[in-house]
mmCIF file as Biopython writes it, N, C-alpha, C and O atoms, coordinates in Angstrom:
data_model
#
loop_
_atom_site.group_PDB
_atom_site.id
_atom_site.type_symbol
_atom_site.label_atom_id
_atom_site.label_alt_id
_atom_site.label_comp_id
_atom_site.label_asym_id
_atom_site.label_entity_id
_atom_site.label_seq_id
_atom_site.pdbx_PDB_ins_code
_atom_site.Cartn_x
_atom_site.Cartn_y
_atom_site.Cartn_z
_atom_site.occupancy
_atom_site.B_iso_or_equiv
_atom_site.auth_seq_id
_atom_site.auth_asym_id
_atom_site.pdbx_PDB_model_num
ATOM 1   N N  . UNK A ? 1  ? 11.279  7.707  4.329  1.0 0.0 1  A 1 
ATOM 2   C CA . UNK A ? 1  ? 9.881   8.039  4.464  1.0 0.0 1  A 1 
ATOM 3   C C  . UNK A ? 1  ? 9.066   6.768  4.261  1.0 0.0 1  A 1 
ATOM 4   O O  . UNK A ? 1  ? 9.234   5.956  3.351  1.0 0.0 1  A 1 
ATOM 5   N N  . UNK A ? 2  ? 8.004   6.698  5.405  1.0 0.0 2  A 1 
ATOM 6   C CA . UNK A ? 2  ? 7.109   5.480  4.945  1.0 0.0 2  A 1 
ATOM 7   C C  . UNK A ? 2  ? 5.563   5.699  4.676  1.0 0.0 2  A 1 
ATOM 8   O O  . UNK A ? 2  ? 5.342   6.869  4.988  1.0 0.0 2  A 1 
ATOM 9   N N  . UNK A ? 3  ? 4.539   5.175  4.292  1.0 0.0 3  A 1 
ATOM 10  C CA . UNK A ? 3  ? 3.509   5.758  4.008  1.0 0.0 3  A 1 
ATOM 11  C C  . UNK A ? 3  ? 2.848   4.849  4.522  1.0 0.0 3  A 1 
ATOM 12  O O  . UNK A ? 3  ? 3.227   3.712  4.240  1.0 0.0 3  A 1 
ATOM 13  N N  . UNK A ? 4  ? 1.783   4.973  5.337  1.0 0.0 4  A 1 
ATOM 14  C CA . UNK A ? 4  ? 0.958   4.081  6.191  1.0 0.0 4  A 1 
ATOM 15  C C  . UNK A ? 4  ? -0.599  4.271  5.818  1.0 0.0 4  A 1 
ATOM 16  O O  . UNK A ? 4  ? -1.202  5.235  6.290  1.0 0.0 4  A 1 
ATOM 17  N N  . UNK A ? 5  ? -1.381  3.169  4.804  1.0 0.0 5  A 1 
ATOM 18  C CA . UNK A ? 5  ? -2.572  3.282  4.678  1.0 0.0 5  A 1 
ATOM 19  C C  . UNK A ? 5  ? -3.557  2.632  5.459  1.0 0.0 5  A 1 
ATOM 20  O O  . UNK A ? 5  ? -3.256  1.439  5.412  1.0 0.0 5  A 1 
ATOM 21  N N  . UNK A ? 6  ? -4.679  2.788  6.222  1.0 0.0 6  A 1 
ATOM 22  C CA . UNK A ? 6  ? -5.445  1.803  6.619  1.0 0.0 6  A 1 
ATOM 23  C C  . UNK A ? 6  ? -6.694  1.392  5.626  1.0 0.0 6  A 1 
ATOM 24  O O  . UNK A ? 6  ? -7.743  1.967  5.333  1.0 0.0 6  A 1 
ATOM 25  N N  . UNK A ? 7  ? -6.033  -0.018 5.196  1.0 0.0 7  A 1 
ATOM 26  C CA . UNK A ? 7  ? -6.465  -0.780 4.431  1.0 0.0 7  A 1 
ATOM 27  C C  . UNK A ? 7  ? -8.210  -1.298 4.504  1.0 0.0 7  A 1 
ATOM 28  O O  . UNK A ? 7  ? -8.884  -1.620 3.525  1.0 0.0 7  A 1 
ATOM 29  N N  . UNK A ? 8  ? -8.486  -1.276 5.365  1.0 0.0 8  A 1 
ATOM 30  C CA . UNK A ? 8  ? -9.844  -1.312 5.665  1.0 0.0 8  A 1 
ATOM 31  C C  . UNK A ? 8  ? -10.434 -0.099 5.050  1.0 0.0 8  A 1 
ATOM 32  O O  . UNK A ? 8  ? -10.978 -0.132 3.946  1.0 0.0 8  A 1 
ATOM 33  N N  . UNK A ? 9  ? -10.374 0.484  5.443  1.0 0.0 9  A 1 
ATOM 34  C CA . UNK A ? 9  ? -11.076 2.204  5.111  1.0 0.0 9  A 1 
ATOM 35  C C  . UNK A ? 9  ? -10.713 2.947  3.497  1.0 0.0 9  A 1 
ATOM 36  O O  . UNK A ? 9  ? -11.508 3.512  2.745  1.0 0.0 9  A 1 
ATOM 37  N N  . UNK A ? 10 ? -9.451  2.744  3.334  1.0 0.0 10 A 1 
ATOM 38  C CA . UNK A ? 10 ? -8.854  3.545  1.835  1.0 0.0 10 A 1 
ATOM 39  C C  . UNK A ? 10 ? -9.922  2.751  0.667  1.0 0.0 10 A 1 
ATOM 40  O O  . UNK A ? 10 ? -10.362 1.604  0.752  1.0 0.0 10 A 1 
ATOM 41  N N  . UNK A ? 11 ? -10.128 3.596  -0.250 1.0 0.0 11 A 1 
ATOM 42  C CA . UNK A ? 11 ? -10.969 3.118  -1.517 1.0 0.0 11 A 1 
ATOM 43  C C  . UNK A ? 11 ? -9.916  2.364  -2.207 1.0 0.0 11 A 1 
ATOM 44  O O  . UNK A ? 11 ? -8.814  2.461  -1.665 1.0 0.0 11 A 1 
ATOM 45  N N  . UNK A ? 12 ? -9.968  1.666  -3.222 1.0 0.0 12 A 1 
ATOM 46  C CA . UNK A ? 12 ? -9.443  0.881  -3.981 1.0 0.0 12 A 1 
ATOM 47  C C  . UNK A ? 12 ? -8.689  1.737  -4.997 1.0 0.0 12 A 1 
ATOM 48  O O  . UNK A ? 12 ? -7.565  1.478  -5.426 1.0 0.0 12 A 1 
ATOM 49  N N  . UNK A ? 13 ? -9.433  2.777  -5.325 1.0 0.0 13 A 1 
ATOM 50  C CA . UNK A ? 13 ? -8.571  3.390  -6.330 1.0 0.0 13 A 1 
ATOM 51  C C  . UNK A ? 13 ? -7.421  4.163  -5.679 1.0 0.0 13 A 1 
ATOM 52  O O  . UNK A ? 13 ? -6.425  4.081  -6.398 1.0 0.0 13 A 1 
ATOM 53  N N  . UNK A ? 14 ? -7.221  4.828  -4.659 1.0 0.0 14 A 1 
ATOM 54  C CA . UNK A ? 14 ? -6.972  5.740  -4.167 1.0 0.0 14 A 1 
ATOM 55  C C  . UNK A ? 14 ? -5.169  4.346  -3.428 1.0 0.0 14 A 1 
ATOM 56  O O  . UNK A ? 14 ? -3.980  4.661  -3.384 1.0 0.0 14 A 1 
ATOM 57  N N  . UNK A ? 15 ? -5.758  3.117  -3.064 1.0 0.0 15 A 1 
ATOM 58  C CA . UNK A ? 15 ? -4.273  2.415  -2.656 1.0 0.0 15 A 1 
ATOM 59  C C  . UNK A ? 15 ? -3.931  2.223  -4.373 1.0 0.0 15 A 1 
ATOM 60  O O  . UNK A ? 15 ? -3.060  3.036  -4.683 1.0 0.0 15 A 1 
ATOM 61  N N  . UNK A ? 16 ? -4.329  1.464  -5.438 1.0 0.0 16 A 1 
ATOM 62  C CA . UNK A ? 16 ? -3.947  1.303  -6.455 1.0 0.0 16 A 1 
ATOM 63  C C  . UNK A ? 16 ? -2.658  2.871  -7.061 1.0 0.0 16 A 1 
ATOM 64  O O  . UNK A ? 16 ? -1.574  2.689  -7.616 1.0 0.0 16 A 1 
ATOM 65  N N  . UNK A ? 17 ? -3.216  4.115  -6.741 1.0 0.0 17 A 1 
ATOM 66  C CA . UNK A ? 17 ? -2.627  5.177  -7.187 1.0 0.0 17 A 1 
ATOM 67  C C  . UNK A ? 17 ? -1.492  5.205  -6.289 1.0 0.0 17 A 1 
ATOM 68  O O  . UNK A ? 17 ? -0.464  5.680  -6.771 1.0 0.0 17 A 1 
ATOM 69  N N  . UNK A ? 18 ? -1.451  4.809  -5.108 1.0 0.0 18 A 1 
ATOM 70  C CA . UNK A ? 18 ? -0.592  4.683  -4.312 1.0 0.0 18 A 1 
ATOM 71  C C  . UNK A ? 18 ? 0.901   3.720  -4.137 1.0 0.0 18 A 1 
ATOM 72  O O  . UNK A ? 18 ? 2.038   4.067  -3.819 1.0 0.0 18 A 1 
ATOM 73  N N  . UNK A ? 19 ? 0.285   2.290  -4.520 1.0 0.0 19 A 1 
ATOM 74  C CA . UNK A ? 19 ? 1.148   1.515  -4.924 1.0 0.0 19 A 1 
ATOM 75  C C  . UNK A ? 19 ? 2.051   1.879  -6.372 1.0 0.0 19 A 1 
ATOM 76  O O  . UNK A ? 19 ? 3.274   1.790  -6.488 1.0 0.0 19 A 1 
ATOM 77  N N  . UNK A ? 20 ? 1.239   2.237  -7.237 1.0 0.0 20 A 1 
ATOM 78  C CA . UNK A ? 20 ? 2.057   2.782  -8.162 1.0 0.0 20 A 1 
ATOM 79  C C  . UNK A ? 20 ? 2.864   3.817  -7.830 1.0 0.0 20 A 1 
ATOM 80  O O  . UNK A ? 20 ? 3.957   3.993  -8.367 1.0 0.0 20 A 1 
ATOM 81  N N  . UNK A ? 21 ? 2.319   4.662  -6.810 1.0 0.0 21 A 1 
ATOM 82  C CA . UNK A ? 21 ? 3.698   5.927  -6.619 1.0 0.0 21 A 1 
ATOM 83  C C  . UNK A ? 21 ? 4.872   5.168  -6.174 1.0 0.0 21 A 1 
ATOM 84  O O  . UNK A ? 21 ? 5.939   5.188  -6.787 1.0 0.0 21 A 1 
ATOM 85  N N  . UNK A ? 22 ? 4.710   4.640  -5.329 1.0 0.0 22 A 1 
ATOM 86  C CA . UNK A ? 22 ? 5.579   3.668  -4.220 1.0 0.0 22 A 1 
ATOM 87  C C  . UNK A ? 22 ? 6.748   3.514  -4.913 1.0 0.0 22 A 1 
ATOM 88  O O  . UNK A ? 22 ? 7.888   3.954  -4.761 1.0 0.0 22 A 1 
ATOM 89  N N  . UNK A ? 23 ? 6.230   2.811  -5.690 1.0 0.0 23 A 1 
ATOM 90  C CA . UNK A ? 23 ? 7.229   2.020  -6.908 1.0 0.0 23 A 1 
ATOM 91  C C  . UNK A ? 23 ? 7.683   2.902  -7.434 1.0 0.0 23 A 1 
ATOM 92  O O  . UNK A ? 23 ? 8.889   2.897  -7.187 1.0 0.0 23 A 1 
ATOM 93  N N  . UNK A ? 24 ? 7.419   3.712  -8.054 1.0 0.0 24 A 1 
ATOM 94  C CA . UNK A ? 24 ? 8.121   5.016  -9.228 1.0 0.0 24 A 1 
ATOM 95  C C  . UNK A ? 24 ? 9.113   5.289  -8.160 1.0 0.0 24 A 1 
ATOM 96  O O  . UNK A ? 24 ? 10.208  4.734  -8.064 1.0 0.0 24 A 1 
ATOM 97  N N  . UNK A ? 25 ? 8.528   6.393  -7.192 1.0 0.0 25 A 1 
ATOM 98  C CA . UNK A ? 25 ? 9.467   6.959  -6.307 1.0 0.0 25 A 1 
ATOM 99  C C  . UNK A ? 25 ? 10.250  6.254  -5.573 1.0 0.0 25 A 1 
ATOM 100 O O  . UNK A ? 25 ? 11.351  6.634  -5.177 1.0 0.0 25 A 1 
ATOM 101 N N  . UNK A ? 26 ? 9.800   5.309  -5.369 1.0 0.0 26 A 1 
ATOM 102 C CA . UNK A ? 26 ? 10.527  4.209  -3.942 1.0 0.0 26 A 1 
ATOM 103 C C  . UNK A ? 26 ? 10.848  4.817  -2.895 1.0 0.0 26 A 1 
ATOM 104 O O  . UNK A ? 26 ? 11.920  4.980  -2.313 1.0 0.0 26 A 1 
ATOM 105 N N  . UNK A ? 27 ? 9.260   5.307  -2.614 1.0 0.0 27 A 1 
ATOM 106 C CA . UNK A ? 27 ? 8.902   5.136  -0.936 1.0 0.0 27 A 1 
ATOM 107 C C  . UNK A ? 27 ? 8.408   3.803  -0.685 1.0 0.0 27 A 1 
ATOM 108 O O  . UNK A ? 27 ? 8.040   3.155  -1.665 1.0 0.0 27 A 1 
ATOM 109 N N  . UNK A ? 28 ? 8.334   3.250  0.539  1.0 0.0 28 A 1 
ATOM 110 C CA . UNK A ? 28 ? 7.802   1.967  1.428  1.0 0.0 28 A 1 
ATOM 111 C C  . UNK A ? 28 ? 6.145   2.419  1.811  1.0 0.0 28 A 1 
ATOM 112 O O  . UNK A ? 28 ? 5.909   3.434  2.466  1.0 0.0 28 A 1 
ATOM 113 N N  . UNK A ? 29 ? 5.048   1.497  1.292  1.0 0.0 29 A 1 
ATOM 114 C CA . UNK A ? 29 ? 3.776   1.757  1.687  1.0 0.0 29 A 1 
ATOM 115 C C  . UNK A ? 29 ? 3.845   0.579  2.812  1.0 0.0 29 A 1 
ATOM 116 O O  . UNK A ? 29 ? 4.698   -0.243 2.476  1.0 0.0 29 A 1 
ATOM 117 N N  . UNK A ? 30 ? 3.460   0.374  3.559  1.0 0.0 30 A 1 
ATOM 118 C CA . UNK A ? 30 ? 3.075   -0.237 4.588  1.0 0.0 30 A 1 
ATOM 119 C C  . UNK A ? 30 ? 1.188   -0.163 5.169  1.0 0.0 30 A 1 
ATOM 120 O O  . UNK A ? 30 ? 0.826   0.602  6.063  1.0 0.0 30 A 1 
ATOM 121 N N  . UNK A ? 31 ? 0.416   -0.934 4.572  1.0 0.0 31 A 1 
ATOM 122 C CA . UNK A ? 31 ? -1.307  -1.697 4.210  1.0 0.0 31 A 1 
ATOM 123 C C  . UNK A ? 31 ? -1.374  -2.689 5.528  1.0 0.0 31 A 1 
ATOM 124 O O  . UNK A ? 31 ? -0.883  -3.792 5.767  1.0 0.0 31 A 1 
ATOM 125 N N  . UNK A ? 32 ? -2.341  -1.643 6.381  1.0 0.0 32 A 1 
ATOM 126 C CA . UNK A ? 32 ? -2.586  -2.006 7.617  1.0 0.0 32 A 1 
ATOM 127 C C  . UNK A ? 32 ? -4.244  -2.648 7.378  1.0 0.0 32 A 1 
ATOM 128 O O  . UNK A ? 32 ? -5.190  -2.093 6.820  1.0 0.0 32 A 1 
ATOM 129 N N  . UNK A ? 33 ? -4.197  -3.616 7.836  1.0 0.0 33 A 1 
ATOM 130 C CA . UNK A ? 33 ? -5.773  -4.148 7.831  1.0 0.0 33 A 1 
ATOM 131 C C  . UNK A ? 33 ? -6.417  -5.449 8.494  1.0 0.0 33 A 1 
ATOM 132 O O  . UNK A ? 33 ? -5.641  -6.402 8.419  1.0 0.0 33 A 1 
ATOM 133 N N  . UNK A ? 34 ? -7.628  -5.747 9.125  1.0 0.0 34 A 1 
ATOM 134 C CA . UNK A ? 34 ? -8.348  -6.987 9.924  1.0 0.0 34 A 1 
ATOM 135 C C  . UNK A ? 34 ? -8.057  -7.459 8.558  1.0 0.0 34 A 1 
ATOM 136 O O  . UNK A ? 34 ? -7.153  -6.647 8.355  1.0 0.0 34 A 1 
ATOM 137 N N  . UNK A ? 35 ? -8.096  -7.931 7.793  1.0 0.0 35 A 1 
ATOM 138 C CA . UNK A ? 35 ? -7.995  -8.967 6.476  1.0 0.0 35 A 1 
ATOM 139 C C  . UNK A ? 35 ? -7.294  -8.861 5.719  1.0 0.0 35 A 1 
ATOM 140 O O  . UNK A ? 35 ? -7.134  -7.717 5.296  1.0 0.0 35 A 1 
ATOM 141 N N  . UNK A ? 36 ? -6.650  -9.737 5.243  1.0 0.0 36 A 1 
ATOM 142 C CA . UNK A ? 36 ? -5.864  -9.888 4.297  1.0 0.0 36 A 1 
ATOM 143 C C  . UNK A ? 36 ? -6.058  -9.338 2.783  1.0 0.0 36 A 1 
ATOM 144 O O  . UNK A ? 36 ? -6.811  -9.837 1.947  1.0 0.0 36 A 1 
ATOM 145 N N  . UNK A ? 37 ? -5.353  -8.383 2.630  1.0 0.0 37 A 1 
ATOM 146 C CA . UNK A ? 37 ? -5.672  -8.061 1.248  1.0 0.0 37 A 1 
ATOM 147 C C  . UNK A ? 37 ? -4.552  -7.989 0.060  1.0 0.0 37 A 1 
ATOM 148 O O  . UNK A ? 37 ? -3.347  -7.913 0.305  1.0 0.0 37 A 1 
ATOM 149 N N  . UNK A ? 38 ? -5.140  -8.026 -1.351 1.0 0.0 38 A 1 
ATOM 150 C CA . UNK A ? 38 ? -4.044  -8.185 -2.161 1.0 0.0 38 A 1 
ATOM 151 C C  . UNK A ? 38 ? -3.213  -7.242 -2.724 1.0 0.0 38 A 1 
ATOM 152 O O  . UNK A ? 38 ? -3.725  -6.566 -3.616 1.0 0.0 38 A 1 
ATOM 153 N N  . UNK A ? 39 ? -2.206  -7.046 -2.474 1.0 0.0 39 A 1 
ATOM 154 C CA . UNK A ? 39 ? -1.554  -5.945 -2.898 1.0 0.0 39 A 1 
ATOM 155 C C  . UNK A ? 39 ? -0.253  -6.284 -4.084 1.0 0.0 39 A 1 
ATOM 156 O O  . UNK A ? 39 ? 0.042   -7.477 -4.004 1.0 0.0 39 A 1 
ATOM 157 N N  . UNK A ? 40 ? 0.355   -5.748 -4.857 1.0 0.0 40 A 1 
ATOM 158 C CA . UNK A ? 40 ? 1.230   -6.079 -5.808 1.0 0.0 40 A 1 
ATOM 159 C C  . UNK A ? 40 ? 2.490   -6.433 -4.865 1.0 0.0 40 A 1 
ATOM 160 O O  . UNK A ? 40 ? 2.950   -5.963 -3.825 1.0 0.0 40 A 1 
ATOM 161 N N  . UNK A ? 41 ? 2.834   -7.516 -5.756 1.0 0.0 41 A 1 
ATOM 162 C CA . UNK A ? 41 ? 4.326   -7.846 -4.915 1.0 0.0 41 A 1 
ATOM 163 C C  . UNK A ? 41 ? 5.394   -6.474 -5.467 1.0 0.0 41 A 1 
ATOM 164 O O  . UNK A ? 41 ? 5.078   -5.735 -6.399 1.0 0.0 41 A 1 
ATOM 165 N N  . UNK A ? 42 ? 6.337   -6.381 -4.887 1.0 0.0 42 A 1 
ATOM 166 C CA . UNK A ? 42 ? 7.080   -5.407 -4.741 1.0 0.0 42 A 1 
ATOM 167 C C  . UNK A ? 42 ? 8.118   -5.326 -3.342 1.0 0.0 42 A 1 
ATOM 168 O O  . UNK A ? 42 ? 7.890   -5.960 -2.311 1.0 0.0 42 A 1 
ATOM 169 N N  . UNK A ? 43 ? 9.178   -4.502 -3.522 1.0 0.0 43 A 1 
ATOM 170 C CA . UNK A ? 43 ? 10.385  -4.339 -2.464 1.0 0.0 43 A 1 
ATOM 171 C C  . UNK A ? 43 ? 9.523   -3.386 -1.944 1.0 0.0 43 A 1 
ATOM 172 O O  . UNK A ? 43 ? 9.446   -3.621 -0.738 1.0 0.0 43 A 1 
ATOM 173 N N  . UNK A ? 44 ? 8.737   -2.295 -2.275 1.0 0.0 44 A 1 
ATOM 174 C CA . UNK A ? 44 ? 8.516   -1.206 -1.441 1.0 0.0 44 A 1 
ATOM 175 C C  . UNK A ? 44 ? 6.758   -1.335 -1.331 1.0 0.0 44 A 1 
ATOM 176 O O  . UNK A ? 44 ? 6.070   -0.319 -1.419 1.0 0.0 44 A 1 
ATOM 177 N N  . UNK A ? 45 ? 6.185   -2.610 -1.144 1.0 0.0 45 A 1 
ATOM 178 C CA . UNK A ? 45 ? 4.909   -2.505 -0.256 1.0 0.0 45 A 1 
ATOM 179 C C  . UNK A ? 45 ? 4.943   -3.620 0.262  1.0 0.0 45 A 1 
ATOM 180 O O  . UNK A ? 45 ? 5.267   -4.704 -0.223 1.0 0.0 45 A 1 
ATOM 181 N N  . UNK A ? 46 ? 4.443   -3.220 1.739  1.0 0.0 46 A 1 
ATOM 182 C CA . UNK A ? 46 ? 3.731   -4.816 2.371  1.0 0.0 46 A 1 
ATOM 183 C C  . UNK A ? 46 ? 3.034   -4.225 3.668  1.0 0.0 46 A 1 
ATOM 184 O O  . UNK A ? 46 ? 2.948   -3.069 4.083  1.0 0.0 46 A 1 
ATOM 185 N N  . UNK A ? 47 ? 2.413   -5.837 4.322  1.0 0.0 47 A 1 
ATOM 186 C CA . UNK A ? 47 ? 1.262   -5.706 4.504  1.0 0.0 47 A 1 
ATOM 187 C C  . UNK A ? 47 ? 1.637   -5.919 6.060  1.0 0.0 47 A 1 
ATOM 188 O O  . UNK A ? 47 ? 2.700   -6.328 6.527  1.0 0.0 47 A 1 
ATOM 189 N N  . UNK A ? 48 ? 0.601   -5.571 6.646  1.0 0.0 48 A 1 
ATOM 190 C CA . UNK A ? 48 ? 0.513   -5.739 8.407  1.0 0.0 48 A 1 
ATOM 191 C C  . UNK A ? 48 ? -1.001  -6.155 8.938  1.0 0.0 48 A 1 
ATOM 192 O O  . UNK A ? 48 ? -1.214  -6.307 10.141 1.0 0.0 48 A 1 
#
């Protein structure tokens, strides 16, 4: 399972709650966005 946020649009709190699931559960978030944004390093998020 992968979880696809668009990073532009999602509130801050709402990817933060997200990245933390990621990790617990170890699903893959995949943070779609025009700009570069910062996300926690980790095996199960990255960016596009």
């Amino acid at each position: 399972m992968r979880i696809w946020i668009d990073g532009d649009a999602c509130p801050v709190v709402i990817k933060e709650l997200l990245f933390r699931a990621a990790v617990r559960v170890k699903v893959l978030v995949t943070v779609v966005a025009n700009e570069k944004l910062r996300v926690p390093v980790s095996e199960f998020i990255q960016t596009l």
